[in-house]
C-alpha positions in Angstrom: 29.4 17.7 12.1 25.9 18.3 10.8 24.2 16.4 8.5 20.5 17.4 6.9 18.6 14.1 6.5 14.6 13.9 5.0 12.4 12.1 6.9 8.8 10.4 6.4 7.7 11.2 9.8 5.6 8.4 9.9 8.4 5.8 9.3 11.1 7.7 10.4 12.9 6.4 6.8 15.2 8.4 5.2 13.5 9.5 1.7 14.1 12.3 -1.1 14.0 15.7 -0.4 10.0 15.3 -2.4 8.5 12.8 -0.9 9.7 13.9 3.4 7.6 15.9 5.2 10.8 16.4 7.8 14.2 18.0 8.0 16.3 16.2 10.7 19.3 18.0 11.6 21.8 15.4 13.2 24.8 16.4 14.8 27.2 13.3 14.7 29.6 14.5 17.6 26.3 15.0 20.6 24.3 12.8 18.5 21.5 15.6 19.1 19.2 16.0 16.6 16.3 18.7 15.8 13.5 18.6 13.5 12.0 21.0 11.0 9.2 21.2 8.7 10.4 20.6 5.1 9.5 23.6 3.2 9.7 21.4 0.1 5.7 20.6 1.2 4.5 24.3 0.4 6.2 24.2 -3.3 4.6 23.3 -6.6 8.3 23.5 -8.8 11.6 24.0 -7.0 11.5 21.5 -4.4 14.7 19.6 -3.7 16.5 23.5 -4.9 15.2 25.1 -2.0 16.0 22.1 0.5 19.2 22.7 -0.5 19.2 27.0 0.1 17.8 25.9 3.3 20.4 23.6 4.5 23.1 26.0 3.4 21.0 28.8 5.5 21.3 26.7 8.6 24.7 26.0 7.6 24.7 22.4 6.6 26.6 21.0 3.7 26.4 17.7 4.5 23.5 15.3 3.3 21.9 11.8 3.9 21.2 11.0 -0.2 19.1 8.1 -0.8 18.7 7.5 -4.7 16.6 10.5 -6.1 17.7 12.6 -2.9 18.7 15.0 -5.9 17.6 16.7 -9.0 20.0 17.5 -11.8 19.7 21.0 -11.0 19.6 20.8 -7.1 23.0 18.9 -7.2 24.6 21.2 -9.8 23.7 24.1 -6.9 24.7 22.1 -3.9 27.9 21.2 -6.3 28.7 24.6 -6.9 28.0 25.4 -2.5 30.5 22.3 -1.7 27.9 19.9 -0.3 29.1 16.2 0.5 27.2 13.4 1.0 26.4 10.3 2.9 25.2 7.7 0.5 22.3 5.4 1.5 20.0 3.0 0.2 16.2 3.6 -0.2 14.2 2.7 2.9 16.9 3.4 5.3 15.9 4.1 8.4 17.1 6.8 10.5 18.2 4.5 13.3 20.1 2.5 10.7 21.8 5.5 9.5 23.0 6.5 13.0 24.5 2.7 13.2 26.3 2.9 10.1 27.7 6.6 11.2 28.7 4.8 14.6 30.5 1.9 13.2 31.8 3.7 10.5 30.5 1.6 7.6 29.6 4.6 5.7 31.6 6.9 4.1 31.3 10.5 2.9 31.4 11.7 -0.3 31.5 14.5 -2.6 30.0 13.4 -5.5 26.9 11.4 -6.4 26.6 8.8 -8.9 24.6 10.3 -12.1 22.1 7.3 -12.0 21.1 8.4 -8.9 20.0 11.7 -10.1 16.8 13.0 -11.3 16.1 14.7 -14.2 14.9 18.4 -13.4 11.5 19.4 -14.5 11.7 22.8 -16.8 8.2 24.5 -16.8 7.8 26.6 -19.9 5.3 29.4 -19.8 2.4 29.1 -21.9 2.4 30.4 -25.0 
């Protein structure tokens, strides 16, 4: 299985989709992984929505999902796509989160607790 998981590059922590500069695609059976450029960091409004096209492009439905990972209208999408996730505290590491795959101390999930969601930004047009 795949699993799409934001990275600060500098810290290699696991962070939402806004604040990561780096897509890691991890594939839990080779433990191979391959890095993209989040294309979150070229968007004003939108963000975390099109992490989400993009991992269903590459064909990923599977998430690492810190707190905040998601915005209310990101996770209605990835909902409505059937994406699961693997919970995870802030400042997890990447290395950490390969542990907890390995000793299977993490579980996946299909839905996200609402207190963990953020609330989507609606820009109006000017009047």
């Amino acid at each position: 299985m795949q699993v799409a998981v934001v990275l600060n590059s500098k810290t290699e922590k696991i962070v939402p989709i806004v604040e990561g500069d780096i897509i890691r695609l991890y594939n839990t059976e080779t433990e191979k992984t391959e890095d993209f450029t989040n294309p979150s960091i070229y968007l004003s409004q939108g963000k975390r929505g099109a992490v989400v096209q993009w991992a269903e492009s590459h064909g990923i439905t599977v998430l690492a999902a810190p707190p905040s990972m998601l915005c209310e209208l990101s996770y209605d999408s990835a909902k409505s796509k059937g994406f699961h996730y693997y919970r995870i505290s802030a400042n997890t590491g990447f290395a950490e989160f390969k542990q907890l795959l390995k000793n299977r101390s993490i579980q996946l999930v299909t839905d996200l607790p609402l207190t963990e969601i953020e609330p989507s930004a609606i820009v109006l047009p000017n009047e």
